[in-house]
Backbone as CSV, one residue per row, in Angstrom:
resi,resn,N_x,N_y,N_z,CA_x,CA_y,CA_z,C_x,C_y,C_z
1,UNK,-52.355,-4.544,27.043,-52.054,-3.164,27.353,-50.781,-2.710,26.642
2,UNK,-49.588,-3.804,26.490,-48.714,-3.358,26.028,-48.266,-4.210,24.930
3,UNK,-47.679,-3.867,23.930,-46.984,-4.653,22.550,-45.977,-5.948,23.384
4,UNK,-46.330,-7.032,22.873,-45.904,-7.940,23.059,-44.042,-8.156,23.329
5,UNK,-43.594,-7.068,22.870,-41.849,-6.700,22.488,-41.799,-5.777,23.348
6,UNK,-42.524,-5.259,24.211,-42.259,-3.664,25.214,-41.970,-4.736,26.905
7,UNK,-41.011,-4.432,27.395,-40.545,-4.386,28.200,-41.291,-4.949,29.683
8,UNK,-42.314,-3.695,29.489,-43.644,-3.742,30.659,-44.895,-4.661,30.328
9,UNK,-45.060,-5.594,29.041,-45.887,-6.248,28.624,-46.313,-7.369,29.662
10,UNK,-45.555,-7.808,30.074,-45.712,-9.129,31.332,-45.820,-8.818,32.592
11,UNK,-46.191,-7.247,32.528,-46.249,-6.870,34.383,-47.691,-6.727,34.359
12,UNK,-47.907,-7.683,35.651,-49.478,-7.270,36.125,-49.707,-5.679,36.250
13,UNK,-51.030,-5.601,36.174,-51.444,-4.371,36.370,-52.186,-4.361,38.294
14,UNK,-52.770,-2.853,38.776,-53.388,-2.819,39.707,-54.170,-1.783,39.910
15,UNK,-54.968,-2.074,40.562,-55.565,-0.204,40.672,-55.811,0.088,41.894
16,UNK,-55.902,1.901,41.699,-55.820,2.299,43.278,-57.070,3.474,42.956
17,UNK,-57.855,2.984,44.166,-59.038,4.271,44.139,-58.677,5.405,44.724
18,UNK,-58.691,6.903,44.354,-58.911,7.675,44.656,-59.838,8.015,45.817
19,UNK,-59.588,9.509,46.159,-60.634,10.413,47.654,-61.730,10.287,46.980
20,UNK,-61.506,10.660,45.235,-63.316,10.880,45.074,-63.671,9.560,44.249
21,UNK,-63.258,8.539,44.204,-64.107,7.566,43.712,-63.745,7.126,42.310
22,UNK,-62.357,7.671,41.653,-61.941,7.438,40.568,-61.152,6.297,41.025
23,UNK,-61.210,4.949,39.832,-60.389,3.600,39.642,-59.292,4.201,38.470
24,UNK,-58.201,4.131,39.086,-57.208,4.381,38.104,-56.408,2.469,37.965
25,UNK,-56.075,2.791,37.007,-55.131,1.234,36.357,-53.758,1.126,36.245
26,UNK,-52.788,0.856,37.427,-51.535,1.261,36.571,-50.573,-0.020,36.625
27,UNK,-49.710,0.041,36.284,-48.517,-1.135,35.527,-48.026,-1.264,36.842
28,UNK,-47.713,-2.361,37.810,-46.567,-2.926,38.814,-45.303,-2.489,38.685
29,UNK,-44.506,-2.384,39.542,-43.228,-1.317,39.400,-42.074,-3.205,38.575
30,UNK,-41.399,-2.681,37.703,-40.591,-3.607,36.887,-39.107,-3.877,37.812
31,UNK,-38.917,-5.165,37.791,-37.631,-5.044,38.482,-36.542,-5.904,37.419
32,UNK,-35.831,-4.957,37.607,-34.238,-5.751,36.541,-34.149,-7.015,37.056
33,UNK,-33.859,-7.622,35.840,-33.364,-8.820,35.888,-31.592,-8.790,36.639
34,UNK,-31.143,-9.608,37.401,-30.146,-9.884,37.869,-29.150,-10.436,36.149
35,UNK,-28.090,-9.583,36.167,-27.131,-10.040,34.781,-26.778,-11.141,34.759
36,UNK,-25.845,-11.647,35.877,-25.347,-13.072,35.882,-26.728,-13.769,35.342
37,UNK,-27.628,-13.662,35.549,-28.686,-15.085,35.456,-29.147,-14.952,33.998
38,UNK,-29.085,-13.846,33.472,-29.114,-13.526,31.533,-28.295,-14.502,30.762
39,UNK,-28.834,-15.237,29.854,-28.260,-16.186,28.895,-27.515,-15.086,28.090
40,UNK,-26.390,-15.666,27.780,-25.402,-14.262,26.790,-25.208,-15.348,25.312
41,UNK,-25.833,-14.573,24.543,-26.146,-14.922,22.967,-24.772,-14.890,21.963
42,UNK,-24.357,-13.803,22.416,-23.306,-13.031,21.924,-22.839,-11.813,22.294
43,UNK,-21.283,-11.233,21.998,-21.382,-10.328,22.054,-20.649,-9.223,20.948
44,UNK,-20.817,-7.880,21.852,-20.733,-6.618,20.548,-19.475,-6.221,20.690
45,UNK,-18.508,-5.561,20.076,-17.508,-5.101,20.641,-18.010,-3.487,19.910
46,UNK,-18.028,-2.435,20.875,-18.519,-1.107,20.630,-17.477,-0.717,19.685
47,UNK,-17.924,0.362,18.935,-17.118,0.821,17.657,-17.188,2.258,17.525
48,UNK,-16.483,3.577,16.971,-17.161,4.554,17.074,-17.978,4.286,16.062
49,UNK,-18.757,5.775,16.879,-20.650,6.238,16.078,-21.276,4.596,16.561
50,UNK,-21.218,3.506,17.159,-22.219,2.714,17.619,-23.438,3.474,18.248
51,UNK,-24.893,2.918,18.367,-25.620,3.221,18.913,-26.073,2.530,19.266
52,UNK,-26.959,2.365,20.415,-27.635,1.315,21.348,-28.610,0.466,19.986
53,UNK,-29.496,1.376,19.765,-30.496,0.879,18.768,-29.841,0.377,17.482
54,UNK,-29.082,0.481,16.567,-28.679,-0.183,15.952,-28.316,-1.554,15.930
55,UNK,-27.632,-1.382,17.712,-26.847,-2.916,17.635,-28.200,-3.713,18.111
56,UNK,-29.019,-2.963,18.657,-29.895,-4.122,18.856,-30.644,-4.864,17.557
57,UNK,-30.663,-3.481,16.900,-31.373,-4.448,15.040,-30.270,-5.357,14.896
58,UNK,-29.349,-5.124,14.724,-28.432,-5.981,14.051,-28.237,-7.447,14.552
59,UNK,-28.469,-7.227,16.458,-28.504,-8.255,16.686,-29.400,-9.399,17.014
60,UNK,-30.583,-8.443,17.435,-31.754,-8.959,17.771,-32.807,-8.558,16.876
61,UNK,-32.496,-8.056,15.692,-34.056,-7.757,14.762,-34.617,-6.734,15.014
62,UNK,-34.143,-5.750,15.982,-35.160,-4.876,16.308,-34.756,-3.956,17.100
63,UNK,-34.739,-2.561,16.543,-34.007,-2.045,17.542,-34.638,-1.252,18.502
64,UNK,-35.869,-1.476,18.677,-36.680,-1.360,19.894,-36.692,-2.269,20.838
65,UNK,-35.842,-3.525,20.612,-35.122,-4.063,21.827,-34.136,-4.039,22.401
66,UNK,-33.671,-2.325,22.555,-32.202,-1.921,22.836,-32.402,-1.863,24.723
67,UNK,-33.567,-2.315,24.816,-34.069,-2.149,26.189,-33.204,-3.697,27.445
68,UNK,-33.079,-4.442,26.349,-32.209,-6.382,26.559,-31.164,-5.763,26.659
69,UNK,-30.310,-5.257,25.759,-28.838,-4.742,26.176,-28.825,-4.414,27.249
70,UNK,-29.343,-2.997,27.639,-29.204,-2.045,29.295,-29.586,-2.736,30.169
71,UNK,-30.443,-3.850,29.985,-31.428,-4.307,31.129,-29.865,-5.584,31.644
72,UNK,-29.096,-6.525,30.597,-27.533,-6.915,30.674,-27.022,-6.425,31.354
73,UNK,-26.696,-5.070,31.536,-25.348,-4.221,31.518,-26.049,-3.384,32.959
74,UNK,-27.508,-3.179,33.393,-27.549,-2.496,34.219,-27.366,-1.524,34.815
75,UNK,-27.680,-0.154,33.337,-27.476,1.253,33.408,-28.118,1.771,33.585
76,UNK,-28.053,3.108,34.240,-29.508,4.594,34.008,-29.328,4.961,33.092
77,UNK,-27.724,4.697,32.089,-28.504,5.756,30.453,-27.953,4.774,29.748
78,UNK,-28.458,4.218,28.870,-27.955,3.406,27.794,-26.890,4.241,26.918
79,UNK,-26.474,5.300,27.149,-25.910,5.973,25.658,-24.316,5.455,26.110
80,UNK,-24.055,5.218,28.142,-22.837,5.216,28.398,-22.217,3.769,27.829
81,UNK,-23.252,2.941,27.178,-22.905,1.482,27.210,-21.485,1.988,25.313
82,UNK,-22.046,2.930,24.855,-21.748,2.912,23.651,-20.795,3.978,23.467
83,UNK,-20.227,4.674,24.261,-19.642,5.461,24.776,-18.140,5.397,24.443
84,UNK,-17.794,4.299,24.915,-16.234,3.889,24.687,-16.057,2.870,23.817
85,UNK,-15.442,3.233,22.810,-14.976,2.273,21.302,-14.265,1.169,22.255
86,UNK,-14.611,-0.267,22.073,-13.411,-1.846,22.524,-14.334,-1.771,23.632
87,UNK,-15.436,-1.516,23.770,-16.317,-1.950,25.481,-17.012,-3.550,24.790
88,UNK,-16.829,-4.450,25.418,-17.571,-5.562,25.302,-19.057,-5.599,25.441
89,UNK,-20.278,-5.698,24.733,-21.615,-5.552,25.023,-22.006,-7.254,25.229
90,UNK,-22.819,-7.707,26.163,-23.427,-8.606,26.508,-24.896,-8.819,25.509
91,UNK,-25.067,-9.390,24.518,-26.530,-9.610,23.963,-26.920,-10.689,24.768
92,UNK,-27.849,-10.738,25.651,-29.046,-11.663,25.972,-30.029,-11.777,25.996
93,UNK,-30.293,-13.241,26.229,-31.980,-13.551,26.122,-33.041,-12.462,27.030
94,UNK,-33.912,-12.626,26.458,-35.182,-12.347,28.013,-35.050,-12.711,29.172
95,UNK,-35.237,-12.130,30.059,-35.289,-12.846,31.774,-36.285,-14.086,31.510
96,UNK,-35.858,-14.760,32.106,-36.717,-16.453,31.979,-36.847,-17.221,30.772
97,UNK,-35.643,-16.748,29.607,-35.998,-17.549,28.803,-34.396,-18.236,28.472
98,UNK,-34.597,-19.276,27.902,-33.161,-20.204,28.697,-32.534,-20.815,27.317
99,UNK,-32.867,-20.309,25.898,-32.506,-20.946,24.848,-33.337,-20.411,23.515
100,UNK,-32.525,-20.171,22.410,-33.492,-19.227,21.526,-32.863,-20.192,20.002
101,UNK,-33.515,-19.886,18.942,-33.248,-20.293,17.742,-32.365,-19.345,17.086
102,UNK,-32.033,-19.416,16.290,-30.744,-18.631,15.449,-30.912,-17.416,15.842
103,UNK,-29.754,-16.588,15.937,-29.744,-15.265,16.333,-28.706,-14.668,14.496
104,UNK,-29.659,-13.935,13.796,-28.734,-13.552,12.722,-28.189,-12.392,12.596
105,UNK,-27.074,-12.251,12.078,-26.019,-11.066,11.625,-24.680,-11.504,12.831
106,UNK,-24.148,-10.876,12.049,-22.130,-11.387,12.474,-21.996,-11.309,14.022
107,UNK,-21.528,-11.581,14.557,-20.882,-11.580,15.860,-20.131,-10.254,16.189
């Protein structure tokens, strides 16, 4: 249902019937990972003009995984993480994953 790199990819699905007989399909509600228990890879020190998505290419390959940063840091808007130039950013692993192979570009 979902790209292997999206966020919601590992949530069961469920369905709920409708009054008139329609099966709808929808995604299980996602729950944050607890931060302390996030493996920390490295981290960012914010800069001006940083952006969420950038640092995630830079750090993780991809900056459609700017979703690992916030999900770290435990915000409603990712933009506040990047906000203040000298903020320390947390890069970590996936929830449940406990050790990764090279992580490339500078520290």
């Amino acid at each position: 249902m979902f790209d292997p790199t999206s966020r919601y990819h590992a949530l069961p699905t469920a369905t709920w019937t409708a009054p008139d007989g329609r099966v709808v399909t929808y995604v299980r509600r996602r729950f944050l990972p607890r931060p302390g228990e996030l493996v920390t890879v490295r981290e960012h020190v914010v800069r001006p003009g940083d952006r969420l998505d950038r640092i995630a290419a830079r750090h993780l390959g991809d900056p459609a995984q700017a979703w690992l940063i916030a999900d770290a840091h435990r915000v409603l808007r990712p933009e506040e993480l990047t906000a203040v130039p000298g903020r320390r950013l947390r890069i970590t692993l996936p929830s449940g994953t406990t050790s990764s192979g090279p992580v490339d570009g500078p520290a």
